[in-house]
C-alpha positions as CSV (number, residue, x, y, z in Angstrom):
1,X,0.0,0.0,0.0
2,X,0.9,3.4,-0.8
3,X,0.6,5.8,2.5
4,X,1.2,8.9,0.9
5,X,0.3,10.6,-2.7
6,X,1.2,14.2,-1.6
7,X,2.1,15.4,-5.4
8,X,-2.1,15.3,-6.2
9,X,-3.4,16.3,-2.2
10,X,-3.1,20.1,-3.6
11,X,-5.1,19.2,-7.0
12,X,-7.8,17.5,-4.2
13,X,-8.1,19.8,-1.9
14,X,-8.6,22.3,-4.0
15,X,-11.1,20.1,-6.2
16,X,-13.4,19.7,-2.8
17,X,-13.6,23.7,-2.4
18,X,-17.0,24.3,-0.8
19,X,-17.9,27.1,-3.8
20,X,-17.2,24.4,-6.8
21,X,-16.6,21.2,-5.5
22,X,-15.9,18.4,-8.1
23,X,-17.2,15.5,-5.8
24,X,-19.8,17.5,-3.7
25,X,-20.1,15.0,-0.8
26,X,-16.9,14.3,0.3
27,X,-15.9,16.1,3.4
28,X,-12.4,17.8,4.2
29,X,-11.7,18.5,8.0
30,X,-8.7,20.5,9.2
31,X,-7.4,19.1,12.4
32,X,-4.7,20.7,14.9
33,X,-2.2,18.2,15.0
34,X,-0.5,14.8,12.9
35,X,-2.0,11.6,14.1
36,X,0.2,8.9,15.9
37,X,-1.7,6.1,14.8
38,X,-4.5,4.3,13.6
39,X,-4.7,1.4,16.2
40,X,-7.0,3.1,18.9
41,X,-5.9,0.4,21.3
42,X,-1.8,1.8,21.4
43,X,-3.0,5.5,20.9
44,X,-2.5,7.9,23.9
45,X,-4.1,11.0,22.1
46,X,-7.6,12.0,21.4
47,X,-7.9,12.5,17.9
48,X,-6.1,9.6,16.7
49,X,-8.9,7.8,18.3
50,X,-11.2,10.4,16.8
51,X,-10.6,10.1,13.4
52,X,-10.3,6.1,13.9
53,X,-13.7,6.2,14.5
54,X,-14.1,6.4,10.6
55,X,-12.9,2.7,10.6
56,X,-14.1,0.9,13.9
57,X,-16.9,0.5,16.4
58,X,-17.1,-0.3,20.4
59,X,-19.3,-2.6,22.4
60,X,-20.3,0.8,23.6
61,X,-19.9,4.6,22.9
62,X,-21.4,8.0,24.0
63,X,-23.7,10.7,22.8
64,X,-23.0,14.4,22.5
65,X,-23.7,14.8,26.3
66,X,-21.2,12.0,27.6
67,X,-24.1,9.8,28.2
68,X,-22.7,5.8,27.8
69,X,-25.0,4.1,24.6
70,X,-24.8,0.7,23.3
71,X,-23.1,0.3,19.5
72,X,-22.5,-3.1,19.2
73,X,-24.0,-4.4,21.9
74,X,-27.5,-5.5,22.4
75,X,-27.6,-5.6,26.3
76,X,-25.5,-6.6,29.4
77,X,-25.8,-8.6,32.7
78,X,-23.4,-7.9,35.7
79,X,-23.3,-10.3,38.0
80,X,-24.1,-9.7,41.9
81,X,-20.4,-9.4,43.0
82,X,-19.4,-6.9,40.5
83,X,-16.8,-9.2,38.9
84,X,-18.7,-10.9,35.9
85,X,-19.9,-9.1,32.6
86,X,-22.2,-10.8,30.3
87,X,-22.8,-8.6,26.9
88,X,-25.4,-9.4,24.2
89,X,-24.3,-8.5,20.7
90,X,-26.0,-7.1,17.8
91,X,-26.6,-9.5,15.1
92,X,-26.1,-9.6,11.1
93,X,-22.7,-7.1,11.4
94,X,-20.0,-7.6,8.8
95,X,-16.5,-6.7,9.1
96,X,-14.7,-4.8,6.4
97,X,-13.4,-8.3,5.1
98,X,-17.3,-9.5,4.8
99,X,-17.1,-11.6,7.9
100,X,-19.2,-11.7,10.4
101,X,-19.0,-10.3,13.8
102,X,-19.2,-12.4,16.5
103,X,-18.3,-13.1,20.3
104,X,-15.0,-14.3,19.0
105,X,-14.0,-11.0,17.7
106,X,-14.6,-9.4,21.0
107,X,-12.5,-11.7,22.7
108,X,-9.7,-11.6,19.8
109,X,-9.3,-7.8,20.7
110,X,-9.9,-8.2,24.2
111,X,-7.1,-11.0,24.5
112,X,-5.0,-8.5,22.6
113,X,-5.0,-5.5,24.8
114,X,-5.2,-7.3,27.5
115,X,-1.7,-9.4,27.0
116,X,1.0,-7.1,28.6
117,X,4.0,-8.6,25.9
118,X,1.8,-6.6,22.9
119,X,2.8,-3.3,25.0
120,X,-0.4,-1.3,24.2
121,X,-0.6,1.8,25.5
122,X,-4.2,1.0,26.6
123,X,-3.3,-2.0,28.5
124,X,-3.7,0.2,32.1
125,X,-7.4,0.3,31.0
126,X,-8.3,-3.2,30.4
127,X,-5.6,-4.7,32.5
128,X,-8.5,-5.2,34.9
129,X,-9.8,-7.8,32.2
130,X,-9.2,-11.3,34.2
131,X,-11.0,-13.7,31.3
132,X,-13.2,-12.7,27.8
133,X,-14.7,-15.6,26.9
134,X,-17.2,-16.3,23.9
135,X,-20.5,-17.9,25.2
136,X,-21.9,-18.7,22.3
137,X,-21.7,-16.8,18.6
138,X,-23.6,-13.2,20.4
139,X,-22.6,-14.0,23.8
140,X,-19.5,-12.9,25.8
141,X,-18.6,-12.8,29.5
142,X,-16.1,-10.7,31.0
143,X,-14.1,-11.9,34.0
144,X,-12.6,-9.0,36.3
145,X,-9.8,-9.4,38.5
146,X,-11.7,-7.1,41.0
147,X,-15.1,-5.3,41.0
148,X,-14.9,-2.7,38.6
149,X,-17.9,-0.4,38.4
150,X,-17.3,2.1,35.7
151,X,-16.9,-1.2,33.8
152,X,-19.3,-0.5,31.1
153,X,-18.3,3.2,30.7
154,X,-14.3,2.1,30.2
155,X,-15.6,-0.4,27.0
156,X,-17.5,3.1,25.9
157,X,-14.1,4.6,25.7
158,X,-13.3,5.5,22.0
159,X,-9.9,3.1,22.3
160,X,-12.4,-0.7,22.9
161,X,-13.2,-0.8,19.2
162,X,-13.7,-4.0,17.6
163,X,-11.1,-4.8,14.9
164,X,-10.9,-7.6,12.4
165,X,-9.6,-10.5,13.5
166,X,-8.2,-11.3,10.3
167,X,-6.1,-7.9,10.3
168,X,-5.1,-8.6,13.9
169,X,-3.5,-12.2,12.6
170,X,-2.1,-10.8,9.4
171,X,-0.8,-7.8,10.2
172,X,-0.1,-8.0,14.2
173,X,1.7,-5.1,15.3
174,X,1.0,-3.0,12.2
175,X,-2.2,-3.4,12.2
176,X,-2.4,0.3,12.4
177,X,-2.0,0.7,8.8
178,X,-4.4,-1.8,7.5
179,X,-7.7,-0.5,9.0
180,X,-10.3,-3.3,9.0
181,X,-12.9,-2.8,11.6
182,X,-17.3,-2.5,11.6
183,X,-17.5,1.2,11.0
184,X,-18.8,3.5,8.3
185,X,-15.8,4.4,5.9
186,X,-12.8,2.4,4.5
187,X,-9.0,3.5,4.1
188,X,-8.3,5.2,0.8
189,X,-5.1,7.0,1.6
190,X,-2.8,7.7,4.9
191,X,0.4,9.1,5.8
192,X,0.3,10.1,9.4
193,X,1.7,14.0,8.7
194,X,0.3,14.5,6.0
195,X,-3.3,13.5,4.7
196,X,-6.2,10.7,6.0
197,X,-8.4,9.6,3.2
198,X,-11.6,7.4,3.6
199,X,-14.7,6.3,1.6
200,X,-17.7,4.8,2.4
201,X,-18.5,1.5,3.5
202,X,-21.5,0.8,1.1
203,X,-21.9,-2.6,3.2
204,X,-22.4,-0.3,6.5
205,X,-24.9,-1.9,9.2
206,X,-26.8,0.9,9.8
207,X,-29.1,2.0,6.1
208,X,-28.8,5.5,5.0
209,X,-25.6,5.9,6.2
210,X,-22.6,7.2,6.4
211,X,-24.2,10.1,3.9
212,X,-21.5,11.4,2.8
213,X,-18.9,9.3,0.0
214,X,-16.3,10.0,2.0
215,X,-13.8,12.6,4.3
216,X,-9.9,13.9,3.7
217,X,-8.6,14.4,7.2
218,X,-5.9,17.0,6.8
219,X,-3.2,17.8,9.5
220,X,-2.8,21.4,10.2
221,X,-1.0,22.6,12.7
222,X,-0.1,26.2,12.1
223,X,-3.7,28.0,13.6
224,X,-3.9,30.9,11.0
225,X,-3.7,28.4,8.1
226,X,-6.4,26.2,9.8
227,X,-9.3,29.2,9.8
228,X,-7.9,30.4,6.4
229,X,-9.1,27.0,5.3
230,X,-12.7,27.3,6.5
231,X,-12.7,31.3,4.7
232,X,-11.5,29.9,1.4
233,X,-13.6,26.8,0.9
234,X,-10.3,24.5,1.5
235,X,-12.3,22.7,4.5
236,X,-15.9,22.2,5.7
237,X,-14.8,21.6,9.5
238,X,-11.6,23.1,11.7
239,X,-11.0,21.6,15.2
240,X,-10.2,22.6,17.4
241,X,-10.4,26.2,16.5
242,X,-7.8,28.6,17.4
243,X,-9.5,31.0,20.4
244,X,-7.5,33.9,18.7
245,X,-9.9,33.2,15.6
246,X,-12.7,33.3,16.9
247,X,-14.1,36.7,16.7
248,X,-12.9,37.1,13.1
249,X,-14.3,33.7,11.8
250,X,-17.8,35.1,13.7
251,X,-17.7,37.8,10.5
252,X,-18.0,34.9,8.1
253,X,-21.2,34.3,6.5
254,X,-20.7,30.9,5.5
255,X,-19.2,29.6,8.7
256,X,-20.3,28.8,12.2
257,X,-19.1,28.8,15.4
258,X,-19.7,26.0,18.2
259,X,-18.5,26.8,21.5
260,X,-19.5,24.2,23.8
261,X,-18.4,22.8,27.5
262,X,-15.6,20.6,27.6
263,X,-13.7,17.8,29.9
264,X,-10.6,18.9,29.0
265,X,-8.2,20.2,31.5
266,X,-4.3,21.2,30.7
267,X,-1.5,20.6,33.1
268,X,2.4,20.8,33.5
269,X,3.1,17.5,35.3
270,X,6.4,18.2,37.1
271,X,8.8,14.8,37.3
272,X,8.7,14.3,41.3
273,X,11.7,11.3,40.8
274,X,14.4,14.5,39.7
275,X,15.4,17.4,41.5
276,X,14.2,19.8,42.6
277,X,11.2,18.6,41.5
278,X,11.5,15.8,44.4
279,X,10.7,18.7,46.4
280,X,7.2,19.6,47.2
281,X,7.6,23.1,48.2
282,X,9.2,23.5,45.0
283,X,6.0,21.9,43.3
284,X,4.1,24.6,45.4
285,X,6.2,27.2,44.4
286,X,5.4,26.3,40.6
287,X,2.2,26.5,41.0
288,X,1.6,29.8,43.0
289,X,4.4,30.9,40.1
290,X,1.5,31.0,37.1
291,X,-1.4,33.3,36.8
292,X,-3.9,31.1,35.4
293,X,-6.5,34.1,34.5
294,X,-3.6,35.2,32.5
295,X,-3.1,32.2,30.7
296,X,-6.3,31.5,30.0
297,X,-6.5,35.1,28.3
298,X,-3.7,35.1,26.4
299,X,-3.2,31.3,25.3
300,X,-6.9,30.6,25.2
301,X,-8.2,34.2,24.7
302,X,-10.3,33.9,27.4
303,X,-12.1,30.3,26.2
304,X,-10.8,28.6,29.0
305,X,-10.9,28.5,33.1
306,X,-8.6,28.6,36.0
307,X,-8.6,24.4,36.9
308,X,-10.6,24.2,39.9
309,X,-9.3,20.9,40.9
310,X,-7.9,17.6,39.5
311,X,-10.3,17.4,37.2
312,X,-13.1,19.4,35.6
313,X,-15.9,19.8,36.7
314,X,-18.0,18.4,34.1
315,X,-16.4,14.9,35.3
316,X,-18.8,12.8,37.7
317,X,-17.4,13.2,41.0
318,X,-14.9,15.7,40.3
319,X,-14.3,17.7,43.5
320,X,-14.1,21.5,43.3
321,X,-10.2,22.5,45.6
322,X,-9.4,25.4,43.7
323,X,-7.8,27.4,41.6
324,X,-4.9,27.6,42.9
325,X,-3.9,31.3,43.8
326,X,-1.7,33.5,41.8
327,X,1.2,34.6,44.4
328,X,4.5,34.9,43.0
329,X,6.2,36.6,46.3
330,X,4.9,33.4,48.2
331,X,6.7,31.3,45.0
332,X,10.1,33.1,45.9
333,X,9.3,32.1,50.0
334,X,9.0,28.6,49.3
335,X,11.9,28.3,46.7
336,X,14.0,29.8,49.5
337,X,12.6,27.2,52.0
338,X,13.2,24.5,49.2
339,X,16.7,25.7,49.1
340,X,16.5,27.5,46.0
341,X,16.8,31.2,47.0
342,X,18.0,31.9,43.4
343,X,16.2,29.7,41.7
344,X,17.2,27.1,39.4
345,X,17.2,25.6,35.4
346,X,14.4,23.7,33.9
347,X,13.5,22.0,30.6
348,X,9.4,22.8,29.3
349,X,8.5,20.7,27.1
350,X,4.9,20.6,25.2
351,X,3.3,17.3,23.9
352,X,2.2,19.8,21.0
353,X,3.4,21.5,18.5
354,X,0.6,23.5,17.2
355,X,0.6,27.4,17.8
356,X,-1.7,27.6,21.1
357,X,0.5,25.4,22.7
358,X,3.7,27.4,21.8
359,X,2.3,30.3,23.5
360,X,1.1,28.0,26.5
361,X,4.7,27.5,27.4
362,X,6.3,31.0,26.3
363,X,3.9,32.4,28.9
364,X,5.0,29.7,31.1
365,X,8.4,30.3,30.2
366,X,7.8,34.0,31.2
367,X,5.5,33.8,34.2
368,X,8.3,31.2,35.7
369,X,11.5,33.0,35.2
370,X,9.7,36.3,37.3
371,X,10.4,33.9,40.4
372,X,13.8,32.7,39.7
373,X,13.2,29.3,37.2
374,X,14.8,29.5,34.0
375,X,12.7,27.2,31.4
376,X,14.2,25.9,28.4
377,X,11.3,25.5,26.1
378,X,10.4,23.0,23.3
379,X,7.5,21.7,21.6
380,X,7.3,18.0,20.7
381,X,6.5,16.8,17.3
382,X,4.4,13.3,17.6
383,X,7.2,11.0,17.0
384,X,9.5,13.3,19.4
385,X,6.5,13.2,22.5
386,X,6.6,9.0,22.1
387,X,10.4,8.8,21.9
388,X,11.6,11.3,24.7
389,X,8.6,10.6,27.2
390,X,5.6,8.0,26.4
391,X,8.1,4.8,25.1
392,X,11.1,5.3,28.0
393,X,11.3,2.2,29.8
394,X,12.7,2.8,32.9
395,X,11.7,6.2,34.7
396,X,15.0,6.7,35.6
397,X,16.4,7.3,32.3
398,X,13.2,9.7,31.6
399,X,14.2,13.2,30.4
400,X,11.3,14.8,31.3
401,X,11.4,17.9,33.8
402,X,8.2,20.4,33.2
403,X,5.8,18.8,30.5
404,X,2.8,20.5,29.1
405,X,-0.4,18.3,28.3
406,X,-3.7,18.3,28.6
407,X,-6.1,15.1,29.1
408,X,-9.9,14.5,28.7
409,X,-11.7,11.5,30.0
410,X,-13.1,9.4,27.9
411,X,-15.4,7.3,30.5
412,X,-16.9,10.5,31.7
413,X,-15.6,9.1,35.4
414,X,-13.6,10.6,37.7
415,X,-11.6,7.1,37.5
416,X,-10.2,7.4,34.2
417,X,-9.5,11.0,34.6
418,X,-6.9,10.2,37.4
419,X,-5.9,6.4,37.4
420,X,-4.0,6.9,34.1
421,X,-2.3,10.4,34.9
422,X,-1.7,9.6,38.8
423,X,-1.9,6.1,40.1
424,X,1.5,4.5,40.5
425,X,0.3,1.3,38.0
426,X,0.3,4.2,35.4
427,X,4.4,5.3,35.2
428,X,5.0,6.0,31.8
429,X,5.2,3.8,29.9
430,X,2.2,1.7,31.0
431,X,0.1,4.8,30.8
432,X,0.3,8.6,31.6
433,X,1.9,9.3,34.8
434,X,4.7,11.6,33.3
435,X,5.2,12.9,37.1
436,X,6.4,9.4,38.2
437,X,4.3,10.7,41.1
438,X,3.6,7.9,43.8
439,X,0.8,8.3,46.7
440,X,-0.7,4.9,48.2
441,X,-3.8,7.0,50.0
442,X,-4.0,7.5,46.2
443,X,-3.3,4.1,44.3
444,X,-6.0,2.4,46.8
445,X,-8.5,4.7,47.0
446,X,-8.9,4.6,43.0
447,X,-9.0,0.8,43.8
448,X,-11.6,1.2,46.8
449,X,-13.6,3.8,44.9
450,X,-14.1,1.3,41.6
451,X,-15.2,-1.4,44.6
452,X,-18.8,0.3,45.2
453,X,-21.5,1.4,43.2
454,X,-23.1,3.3,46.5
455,X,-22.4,6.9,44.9
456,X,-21.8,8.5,48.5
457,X,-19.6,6.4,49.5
458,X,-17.5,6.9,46.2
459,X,-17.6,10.2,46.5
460,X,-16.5,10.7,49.9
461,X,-13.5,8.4,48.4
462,X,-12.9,10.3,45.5
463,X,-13.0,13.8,47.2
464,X,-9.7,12.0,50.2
465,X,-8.4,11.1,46.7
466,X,-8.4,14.5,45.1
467,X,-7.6,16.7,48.3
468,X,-4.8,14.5,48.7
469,X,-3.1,15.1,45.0
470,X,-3.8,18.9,45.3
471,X,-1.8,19.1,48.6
472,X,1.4,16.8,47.0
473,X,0.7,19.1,43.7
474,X,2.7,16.8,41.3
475,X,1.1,19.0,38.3
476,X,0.8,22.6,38.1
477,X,-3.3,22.9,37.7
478,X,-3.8,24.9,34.8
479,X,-7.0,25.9,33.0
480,X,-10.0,23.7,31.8
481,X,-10.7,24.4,28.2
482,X,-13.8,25.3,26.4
483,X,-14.6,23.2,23.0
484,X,-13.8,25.8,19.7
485,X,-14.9,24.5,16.3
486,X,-16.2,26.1,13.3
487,X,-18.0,24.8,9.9
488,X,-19.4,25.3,7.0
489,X,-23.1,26.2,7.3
490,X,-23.5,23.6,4.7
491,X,-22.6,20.9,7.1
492,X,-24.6,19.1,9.5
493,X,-24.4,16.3,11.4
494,X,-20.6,16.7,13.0
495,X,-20.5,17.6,16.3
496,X,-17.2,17.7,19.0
497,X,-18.0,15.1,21.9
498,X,-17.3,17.4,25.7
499,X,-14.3,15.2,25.9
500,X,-12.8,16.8,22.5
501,X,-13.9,13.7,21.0
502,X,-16.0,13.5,17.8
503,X,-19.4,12.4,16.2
504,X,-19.9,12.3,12.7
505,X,-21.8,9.3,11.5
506,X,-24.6,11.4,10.4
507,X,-22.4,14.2,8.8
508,X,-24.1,15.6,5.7
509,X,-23.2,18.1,3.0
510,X,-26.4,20.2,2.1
C-alpha cells in the first residue's frame, strides 16, 4: 500500500472547495495536530482515536452529552459481586473483510490489549480484564480481577473498538495501517503528517448511512492556516479552533461557530523522581508561580478556566479544591525554603506543536523566570513526544522535567481522569503518569472507589483522593478548556463530543 500521494493532495483539496466542488459529498476536515496512529488500542491522544472512528466501532460509545450508549451491543448482565460481565451482541454485522461479527471477535481484541508482551498503551485500562470468553456466537462474558464499576463506561471509551480479526493475525503489530474494523468508511489513503483519506463503507450496518462518499482528514498545525481554510472553501470543518480566531471567523457568513463545555483540562506535570522537583515546596512554588487568568486570556483568549481541581468539573465526582492562587512573592518564600533562593534551570516541554501550545509555554516560560526558574522550552513533534517521554522504559532514564499536556476522560468518570495520569500502575510507559508521582492513599482509594456502586460512599472516596493530590501538587493545575470548532453552514451532522472527542456518522453536506 501506498501511504502517501502528496504530489495530487493540492489538486484535491482544491477540487473539494466548498464554492465548486468536483465531488460534492466528500468532506475535508482541518485538524490541529498529525495523528500517531490508527490502532485506537496503542493510541494515547484524542484524535487519533477520533478520526479512527471512521474505521471501527465499540461494544459501547457516548452521545454528545457523555451519556454511555450501546453500539455493538444489544444488552449486558453484571453479576451480583461486580466481577462478571455478560454482553449481548447485535446480530447480522459484517466486518470490512465481509465476515461476520461475532463473540469471538470481542475476545480476539480483548485477549489482545489485554496481554501485557503486545505493549499497548491502553493495556492500564483493560488490564482489569481477568478472562473474555465467547459464550456462544452473540454472547460474551467478561471476567474481572476485582469489582470494577465504571466497567461498562471504560468499553465506551473510543480506544475498545472491535477490529478484524483477520487484520489482527495478518498484520499483528502494524495493524495500524491496515484498518479493518465495523464502522462507516474504508481506508483510501494515509500518511500520518500528511493527509487521511476514507470512503464509504457501502456494506455499513446501519441504512442510509454514512451520507457522505467520504472525508480527507488533513493535518494542520499552524492555527492561522487552519481558519484560512474554513474562509477559502479549502475545508468544511476546523478543530479545534484557534480561540485567537474566533471573533474574526464570527464575521464569516458561510461559517459557524460551536462553542461548547468541555472535559478537557491542561497541566504541566512536574517529574517528582528529579530534582528539585522531588521537592514539594518547590512543586508549590510552581504552581503559586502561574497566573492562570492570564493564561487562560492570552493562550486561550479567554475560552478557558482557571482548573478548579484535578479534574473538571464536568467529570462525575470531580471535587471543586481550587484554583490555585496567583502569588509569585509566596513562590520566591518557598523556593527559598526548598533551598532554592536563586532559583534554578528547567526544561518545558509541550506534547504539542501546534501554535496555542507554543504560547502555552512562552507564557509559562515567562511567568516562571519572574520567580527565579529559567525554562528551556520545546515543543514536541508526535514522534519526538513518544520517543523522549511516552516509550522510555525505565523512569530513571526519563528526560522529562516540566511537560505541558492536557487530558480528557473518555469514560466520563472521575476514574479514568486520574488512574491513568496519577496512580503509580500508570508510570509511563504503562500509561500517563509523566510525574512518576507515587501516593498509596492514592493508588488504593482509585481501587476502593471502583469497589462500590453506592455513589456516596464513592464520592466521599474520591473527594480524600483529590484533596490528597492537590496538597502533593505533582502538576501545576492549569486551565479547563472550552470546546472551539467552526463549519461550513453547509454541514450538518458533525458535532465535537465534551471530551474533545468527535461524532460524525450522520455528517451531511447540504
Amino acid at each position: 500500500m501506498k501511504y502517501a500521494r502528496i504530489r495530487t493532495l493540492a489538486a484535491v483539496l482544491a477540487g473539494l472547495a466548498i464554492g465548486a466542488q468536483a465531488c460534492a459529498e466528500e468532506l475535508v476536515v482541518a485538524v490541529q495536530s498529525t495523528f500517531t496512529t490508527l490502532d485506537p488500542y496503542d493510541a494515547s491522544d484524542t484524535l487519533s482515536q477520533a478520526v479512527a472512528k471512521s474505521f471501527y466501532e465499540g461494544l459501547y460509545g457516548f452521545d454528545r452529552n457523555m451519556k454511555r450508549i450501546p453500539v455493538l451491543a444489544e444488552s449486558a448482565e453484571p453479576s451480583a459481586d461486580g466481577l462478571v460481565y455478560t454482553i449481548k451482541l447485535k446480530q447480522g454485522v459484517k466486518f470490512h473483510d465481509g465476515t461476520e461479527f461475532t463473540a469471538e471477535a470481542v475476545k480476539a481484541n480483548f485477549d489482545r490489549v489485554t496481554d501485557p508482551k503486545n505493549g499497548l498503551k491502553r493495556y492500564s485500562l483493560y488490564s482489569n480484564i481477568a478472562k473474555t470468553e465467547a459464550l456462544d456466537p452473540y454472547t460474551v462474558r467478561f471476567t474481572l480481577k476485582r469489582p470494577f464499576s465504571a466497567f461498562l463506561n471504560q468499553l465506551a471509551h473510543p480506544s475498545g473498538v472491535m477490529i478484524c480479526p483477520s487484520a489482527i493475525e495478518k498484520w499483528g503489530g502494524k495493524v495500524a495501517f491496515h484498518p479493518c474494523g465495523t464502522g462507516p468508511y474504508t481506508l483510501k489513503d494515509y500518511n500520518p503528517s500528511e493527509i487521511l483519506h476514507v470512503v464509504k463503507n457501502p456494506n455499513y450496518r446501519v441504512a442510509g448511512l454514512p451520507k457522505l462518499d467520504g472525508i480527507v482528514w488533513k493535518p494542520v498545525v499552524e492555527n492561522s492556516t487552519r481558519a484560512a481554510m474554513l474562509r477559502t472553501g479549502e475545508a468544511h470543518f476546523a478543530m479545534s479552533l484557534p480561540p485567537e480566531q474566533v471573533k474574526l471567523l464570527e464575521k464569516e457568513g458561510s461559517v459557524t461557530i460551536e462553542k461548547t463545555p468541555s472535559i478537557i483540562t491542561r497541566y504541566l506535570s512536574m517529574n517528582v523522581l528529579k530534582k528539585p522537583f522531588d521537592n514539594v515546596k518547590v512543586r508549590e512554588a510552581v504552581n503559586y508561580a502561574i497566573n492562570k487568568e492570564a493564561l487562560a486570556k492570552v493562550a486561550f483568549s479567554g475560552y478557558a478556566t482557571p482548573a478548579t481541581g484535578v479534574a473538571p468539573a464536568g467529570v462525575a465526582f470531580a471535587t471543586k479544591l481550587g484554583p490555585w492562587p496567583y502569588d509569585p512573592k509566596k513562590a520566591r518564600e518557598l523556593l527559598k525554603e526548598a533551598g532554592y533562593p536563586n532559583g534554578f534551570r528547567a526544561k518545558l516541554w509541550s506534547a504539542y506543536n501546534h501554535t496555542t501550545a507554543n504560547k502555552v509555554i512562552q507564557f509559562l516560560q515567562q511567568q516562571l523566570a519572574q520567580v527565579g526558574i529559567k525554562c528551556d522550552i520545546q515543543a514536541l513533534e508526535a514522534g519526538q513526544r513518544v520517543a523522549l517521554v511516552e516509550d522510555v522504559k525505565d523512569p530513571k532514564d526519563a528526560q522529562v522535567e516540566l511537560y505541558y499536556i492536557g487530558w480528557s476522560s473518555s469514560t466520563g468518570e472521575l476514574d479514568w481522569a486520574v488512574r491513568p495520569l496519577l496512580a503509580t500502575e500508570s508510570w509511563a510507559p504503562n500509561a500517563g503518569n509523566t510525574a512518576y508521582y507515587s501516593n498509596k492513599t492514592v493508588d488504593d482509594g482509585l481501587m476502593e472507589a471502583l469497589s462500590t456502586t453506592d455513589e456516596k460512599k464513592k464520592q466521599a472516596i474520591y473527594d480524600n483522593v483529590q484533596k490528597t493530590i492537590w496538597q502533593d501538587a505533582p502538576w501545576a493545575f492549569l486551565v479547563d478548556e472550552m470546546n472551539l470548532s467552526a463549519y461550513s453552514k453547509k454541514l450538518t451532522g458533525f458535532y465535537t463530543l465534551p471530551d474533545a472527542n468527535i461524532d460524525f456518522y450522520e455528517a451531511e453536506l447540504k
